[in-house]
N, C-alpha and C positions, 0 to 999 in steps of 0.2 A: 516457319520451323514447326515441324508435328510433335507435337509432346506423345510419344511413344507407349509411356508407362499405362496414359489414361486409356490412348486406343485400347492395350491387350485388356485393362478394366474392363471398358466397356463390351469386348467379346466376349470375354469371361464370363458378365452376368448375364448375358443375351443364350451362350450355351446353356449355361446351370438353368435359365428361364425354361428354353425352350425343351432341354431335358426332362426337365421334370414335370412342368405344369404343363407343358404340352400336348404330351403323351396322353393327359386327361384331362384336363382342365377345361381348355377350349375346343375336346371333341367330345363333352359329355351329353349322354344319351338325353332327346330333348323329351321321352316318355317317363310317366310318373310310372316307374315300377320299383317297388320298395324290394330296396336290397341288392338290387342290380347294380353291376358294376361299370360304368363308363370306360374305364381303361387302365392302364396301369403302366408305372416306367422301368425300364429292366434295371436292378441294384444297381452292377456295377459296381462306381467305388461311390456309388450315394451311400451317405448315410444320416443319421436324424437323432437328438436326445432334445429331452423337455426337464424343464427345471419346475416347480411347485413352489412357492414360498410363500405364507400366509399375513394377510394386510389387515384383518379384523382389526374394523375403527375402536378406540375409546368410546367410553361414552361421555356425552355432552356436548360434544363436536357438533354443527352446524349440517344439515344434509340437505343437499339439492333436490331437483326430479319437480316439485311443483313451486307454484306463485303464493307468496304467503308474503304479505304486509309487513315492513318494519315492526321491529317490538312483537311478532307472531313468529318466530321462530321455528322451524323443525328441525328437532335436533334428534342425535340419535340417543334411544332411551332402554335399547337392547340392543341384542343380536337373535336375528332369526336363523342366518346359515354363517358359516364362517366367511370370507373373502379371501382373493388370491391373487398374486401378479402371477402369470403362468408364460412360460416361455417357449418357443419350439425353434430349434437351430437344426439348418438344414445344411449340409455340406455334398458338393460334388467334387472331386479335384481341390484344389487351392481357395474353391470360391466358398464361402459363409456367407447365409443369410440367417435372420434373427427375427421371429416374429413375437410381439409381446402382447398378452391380452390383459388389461388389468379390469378388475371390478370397478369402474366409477360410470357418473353420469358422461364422466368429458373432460377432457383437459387441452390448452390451449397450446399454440404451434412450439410455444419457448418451453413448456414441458416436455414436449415430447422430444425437442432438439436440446434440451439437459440432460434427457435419458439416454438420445443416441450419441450423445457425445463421451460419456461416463460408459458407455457401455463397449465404443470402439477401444478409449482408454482401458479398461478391466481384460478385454478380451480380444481385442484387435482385430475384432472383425469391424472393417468399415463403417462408420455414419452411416453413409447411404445404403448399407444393406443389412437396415435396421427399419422396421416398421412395429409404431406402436400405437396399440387398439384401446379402446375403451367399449367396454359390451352395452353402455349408454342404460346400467340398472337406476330406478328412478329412485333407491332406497341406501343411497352412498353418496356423502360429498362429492362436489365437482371440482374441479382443477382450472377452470377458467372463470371470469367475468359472466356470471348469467344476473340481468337485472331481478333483484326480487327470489331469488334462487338459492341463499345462504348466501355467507361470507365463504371465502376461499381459507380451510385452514393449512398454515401455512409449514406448520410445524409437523402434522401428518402426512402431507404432500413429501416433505422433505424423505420422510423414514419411507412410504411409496416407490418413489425414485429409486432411494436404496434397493429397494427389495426387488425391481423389477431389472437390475442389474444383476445382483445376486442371482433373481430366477437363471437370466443368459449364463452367469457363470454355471450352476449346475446342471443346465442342458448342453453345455458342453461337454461337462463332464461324462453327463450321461449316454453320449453319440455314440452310433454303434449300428453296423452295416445293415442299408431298409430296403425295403420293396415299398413302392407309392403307390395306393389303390387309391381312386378316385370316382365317384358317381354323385346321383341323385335320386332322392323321393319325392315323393309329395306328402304333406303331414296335412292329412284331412282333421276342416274344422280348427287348426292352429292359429291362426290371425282372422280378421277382418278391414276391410278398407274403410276409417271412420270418417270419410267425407260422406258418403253416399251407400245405401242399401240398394244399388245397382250395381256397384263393381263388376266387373270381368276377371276372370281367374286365367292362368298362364293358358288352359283349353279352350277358354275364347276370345281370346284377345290375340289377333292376328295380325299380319301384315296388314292388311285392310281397314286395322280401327284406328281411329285417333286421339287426337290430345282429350277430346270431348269426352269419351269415355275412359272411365276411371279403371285401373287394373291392379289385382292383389299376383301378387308374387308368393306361390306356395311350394315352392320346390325346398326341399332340405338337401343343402350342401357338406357333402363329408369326408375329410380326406382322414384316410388309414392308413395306417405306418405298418405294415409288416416287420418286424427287427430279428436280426440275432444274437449269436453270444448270450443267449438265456436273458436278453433284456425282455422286458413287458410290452407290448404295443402300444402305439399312440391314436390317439381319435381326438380329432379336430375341426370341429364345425360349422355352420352359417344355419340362419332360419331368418327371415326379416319380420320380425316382430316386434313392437315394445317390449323391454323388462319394466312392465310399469302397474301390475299388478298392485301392488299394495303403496297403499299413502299414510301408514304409520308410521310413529317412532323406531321402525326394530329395522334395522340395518342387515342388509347381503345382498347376493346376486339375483334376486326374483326369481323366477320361473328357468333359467337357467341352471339354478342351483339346486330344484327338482329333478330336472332331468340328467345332471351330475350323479345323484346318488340312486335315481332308477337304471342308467346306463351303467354304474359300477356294479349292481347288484345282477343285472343280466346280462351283461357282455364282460361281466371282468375288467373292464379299464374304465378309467375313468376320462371321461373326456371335458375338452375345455373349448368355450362357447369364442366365435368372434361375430362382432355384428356387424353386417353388411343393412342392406336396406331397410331403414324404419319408418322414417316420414310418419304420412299418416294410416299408416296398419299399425292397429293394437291385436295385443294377443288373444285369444281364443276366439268366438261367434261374433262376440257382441251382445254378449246379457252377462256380467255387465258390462260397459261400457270401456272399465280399465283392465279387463279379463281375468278369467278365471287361471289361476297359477294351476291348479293341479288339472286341471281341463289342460291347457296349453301342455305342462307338461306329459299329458298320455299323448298327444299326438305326435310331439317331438320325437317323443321314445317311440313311438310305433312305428316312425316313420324315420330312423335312422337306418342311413343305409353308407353310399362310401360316396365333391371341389369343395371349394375352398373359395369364400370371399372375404377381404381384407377391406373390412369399414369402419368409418367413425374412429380413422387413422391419423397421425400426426397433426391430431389439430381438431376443430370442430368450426365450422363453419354454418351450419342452418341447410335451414332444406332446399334443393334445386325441385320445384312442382313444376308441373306445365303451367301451359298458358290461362287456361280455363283459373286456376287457385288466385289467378290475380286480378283477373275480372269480377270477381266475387266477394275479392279480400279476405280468403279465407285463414285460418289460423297461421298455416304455416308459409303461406306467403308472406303476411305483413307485419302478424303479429311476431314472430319469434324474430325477424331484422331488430327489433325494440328490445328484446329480450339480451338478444349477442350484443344491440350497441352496436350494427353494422345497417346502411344502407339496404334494401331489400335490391335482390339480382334481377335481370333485364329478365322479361318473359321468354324470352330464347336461351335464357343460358344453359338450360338443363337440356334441352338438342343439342346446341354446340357441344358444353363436355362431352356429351355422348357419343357426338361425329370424332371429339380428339380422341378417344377412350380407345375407340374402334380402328384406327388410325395408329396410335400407342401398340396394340395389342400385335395387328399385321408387323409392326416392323420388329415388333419384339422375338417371334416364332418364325419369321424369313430369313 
């Protein structure tokens, strides 16, 4: 007997997917030209609102991001930039999606499936057409088990939660007919690959290289929301870098949260960060080692232009490396399995997701 309802579900999202993300997402130009557009999806009856709600920790609280000995504590002892759960609800037809970026290092699968379940309840847009991000900044408690990483606070997590529900309700509120512009740049000088002073960058690292050679990913991903009805636009991003700049006491988004208030200042909008790729690229050259924040941020901003990657999503799991990171034992091969309190992954597993990913994508846009 075919349960009917989930079929027309599942066409449903597979439309809204391949409408929207389509159109540019997975035909975006593979040339670093800043400001160029990849593509864009015709309105229609699309349309797009973002909700804002501010999470700025207490002080005293516990913060994640580094290894610090029992009884050595970091905690937070300021605030450098404010924090934000920030929302973006996208509608075609009937179907909702919800994407949510909060400020933390990371939070574990049962946060994120308390948030999408409080959030289908509040809004009734679907669990599963709920995705929730954490921008992975090194200067904000974590929301999961990191050995050595703070205690999980359990009473700020909770008001978190809240607010990243909240965000969805005000981007509801706030939807209102879009145009979806979508491309890529390249943000020279933004990260560094901190295995190796050999990296390959997305211009030389080709079909023809392999796991042996190391590769930085510099492309800045940027979807734009054209609206009307006199709303404001939206700007929503990816860059794969650490937020890991600073290892003080003072609590925000790191380097993110620069290029927030340089992109409000020169584009008029304010845009909100999601982290895709981090591993091991830290932000800026590489002098120093944990990056220069206002260094990363000019490249960012120079190099904002118009996709869209959803990382460090419902959950955290450690880093998929090649093969080479485990021959070597290098940090994020073996050391961070100890850190999550999880077995380290087969040295093929970061090819296989890749083969499923790709595999995912085809059936999603056919």
């Amino acid at each position: 007997m075919t349960d009917t309802s989930k079929t027309t579900t599942k066409q449903q999202r597979r439309t809204f997917l391949a409408g929207t993300l389509g159109a540019g997402l997975f035909g975006a130009a593979a040339r670093c030209l800043p400001g160029a557009y990849a593509g864009e999806a015709d309105s229609g009856d699309f349309s797009a609102g973002e909700g804002v709600v501010d999470t700025t920790p207490t002080l005293g609280i516990e913060m994640g991001g580094f290894h610090r000995a029992p009884g050595n504590d970091r905690r937070v002892e300021g605030i450098r930039q404010a924090t934000a759960a920030r929302a973006l609800v996208l509608q075609r037809g009937d179907v909702q999606v919800a994407l949510i970026s909060l400020d933390l290092p990371g939070m574990s699968d049962e946060v994120a499936r308390r948030i999408q379940q409080q959030v289908a309840a509040a809004t009734l847009i679907p669990a599963a057409n709920v995705r929730v991000c954490s921008t992975h900044t090194h200067s904000m408690p974590a929301f999961l088990y990191l050995r050595q990483w703070g205690a999980i606070p359990k009473d700020y997590m909770a008001v978190v939660e809240k607010k990243a529900v909240e965000a969805v309700r005000l981007a509801q509120a706030d939807q209102a007919p879009a145009k979806l512009l979508v491309g890529q740049s390249c943000a020279v000088d933004g990260s560094f690959n901190r295995t190796t002073p050999n990296f390959k960058t997305d211009e030389t690292f080709g079909s023809d290289s392999t796991d042996s050679e190391r590769w930085l990913d510099t492309k800045l991903h940027v979807l734009l929301l054209e609206r009307g009805d006199g709303k404001h636009n939206l700007l929503w991003y990816h860059f794969s870098a650490h937020p890991v700049c600073y290892a003080d006491g003072q609590a925000g988004p790191d380097w993110p949260g620069l290029v927030h208030d340089r992109v409000k200042e020169s584009h008029h909008v304010a845009p909100s960060f999601l982290q895709g790729h981090a591993g091991d690229v830290n932000p800026d050259s590489g002098d120093p080692w944990r990056g220069d924040a206002e260094q990363t941020a000019k490249a960012v901003h120079a190099a904002i232009a118009e996709t869209i990657v959803v990382g460090y999503t419902d959950g955290l799991i450690g880093y998929l490396t090649d093969p080479a990171a485990y021959r070597t034992g290098e940090y994020a091969a073996m050391t961070v399995p100890r850190i999550l309190d999880c077995p380290p992954f087969t040295q093929t597993a970061a090819a296989q997701l890749t083969e499923a990913v790709v595999l995912l994508l085809k059936q999603t846009v056919s």
